[in-house]
C-alpha positions as CSV (number, residue, x, y, z in Angstrom):
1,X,-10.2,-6.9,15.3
2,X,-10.7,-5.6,11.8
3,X,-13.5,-2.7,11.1
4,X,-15.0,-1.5,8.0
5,X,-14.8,2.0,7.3
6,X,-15.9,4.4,4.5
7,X,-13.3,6.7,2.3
8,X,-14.8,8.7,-0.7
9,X,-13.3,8.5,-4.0
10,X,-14.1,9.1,-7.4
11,X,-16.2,6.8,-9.6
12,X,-13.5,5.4,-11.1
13,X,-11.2,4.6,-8.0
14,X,-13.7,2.6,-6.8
15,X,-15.2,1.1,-9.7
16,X,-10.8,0.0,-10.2
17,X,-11.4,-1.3,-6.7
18,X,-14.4,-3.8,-6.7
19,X,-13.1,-5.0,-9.9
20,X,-9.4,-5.7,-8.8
21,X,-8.0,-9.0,-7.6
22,X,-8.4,-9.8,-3.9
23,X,-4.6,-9.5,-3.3
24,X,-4.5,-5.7,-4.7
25,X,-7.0,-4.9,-2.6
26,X,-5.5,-6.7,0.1
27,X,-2.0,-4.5,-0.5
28,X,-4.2,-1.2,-0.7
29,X,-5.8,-2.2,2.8
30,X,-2.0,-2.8,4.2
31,X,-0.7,0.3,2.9
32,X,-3.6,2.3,4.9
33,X,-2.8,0.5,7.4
34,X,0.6,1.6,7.5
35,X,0.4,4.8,6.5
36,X,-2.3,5.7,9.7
37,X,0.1,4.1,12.1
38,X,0.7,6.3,14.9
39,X,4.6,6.5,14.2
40,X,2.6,7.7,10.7
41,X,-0.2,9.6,11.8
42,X,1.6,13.1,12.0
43,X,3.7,12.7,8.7
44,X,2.2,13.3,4.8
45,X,2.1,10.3,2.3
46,X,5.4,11.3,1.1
47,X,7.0,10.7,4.1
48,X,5.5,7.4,5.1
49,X,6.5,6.2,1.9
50,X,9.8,7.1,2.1
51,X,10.6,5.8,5.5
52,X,8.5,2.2,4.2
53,X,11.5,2.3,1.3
54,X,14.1,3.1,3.7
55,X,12.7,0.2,5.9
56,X,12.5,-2.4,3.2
57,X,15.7,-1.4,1.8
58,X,17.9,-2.1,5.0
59,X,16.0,-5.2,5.0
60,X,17.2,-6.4,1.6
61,X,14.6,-5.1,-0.9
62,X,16.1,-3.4,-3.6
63,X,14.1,-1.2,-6.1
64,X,15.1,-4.0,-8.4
65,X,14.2,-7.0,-6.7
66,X,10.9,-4.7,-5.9
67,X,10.3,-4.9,-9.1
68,X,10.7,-8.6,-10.0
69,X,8.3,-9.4,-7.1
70,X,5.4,-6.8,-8.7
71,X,6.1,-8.3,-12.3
72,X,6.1,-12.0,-10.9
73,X,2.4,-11.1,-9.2
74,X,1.3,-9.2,-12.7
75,X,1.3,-13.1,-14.5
C-alpha cells in the first residue's frame, strides 16, 4: 500500500520536481524508499549509498555500465 507523505525542500527542489519526467521522480521515490529501509534506518546517506553500489556492483553493474544506462535514459 503506497502513502503520500510531505518532505520540505527549497523552492527550487521542488519546483525541479513537479517539472521532471515521471520516471525521475519515480527513481527519487525508489531511492527514499531504500534509503528508510530498516537495514537503512540507523545508517547516514553515505552509507546507504555505498552499500546500494556495493550491492549493484556484485551484481554486475559497473560504474561504467552505470553510466551508459543514465546516458541511454537522458535521449
Amino acid at each position: 500500500m503506497m502513502e503520500t507523505i510531505t518532505i520540505n525542500v527549497e523552492h527550487e527542489v521542488a519546483k525541479a520536481y513537479r517539472e521532471a519526467e515521471v520516471n525521475k521522480q519515480q527513481k527519487l521515490s525508489l531511492i527514499v524508499k531504500l534509503f528508510f529501509q530498516p537495514d537503512f534506518a540507523n545508517k547516514t546517506l553515505s552509507q546507504v549509498m555505498e552499500e546500494i553500489a556495493d550491492k549493484a556492483e556484485k551484481r554486475g553493474l559497473t560504474p561504467e555500465i552505470l553510466q551508459a544506462i543514465l546516458d541511454d535514459e537522458d535521449e
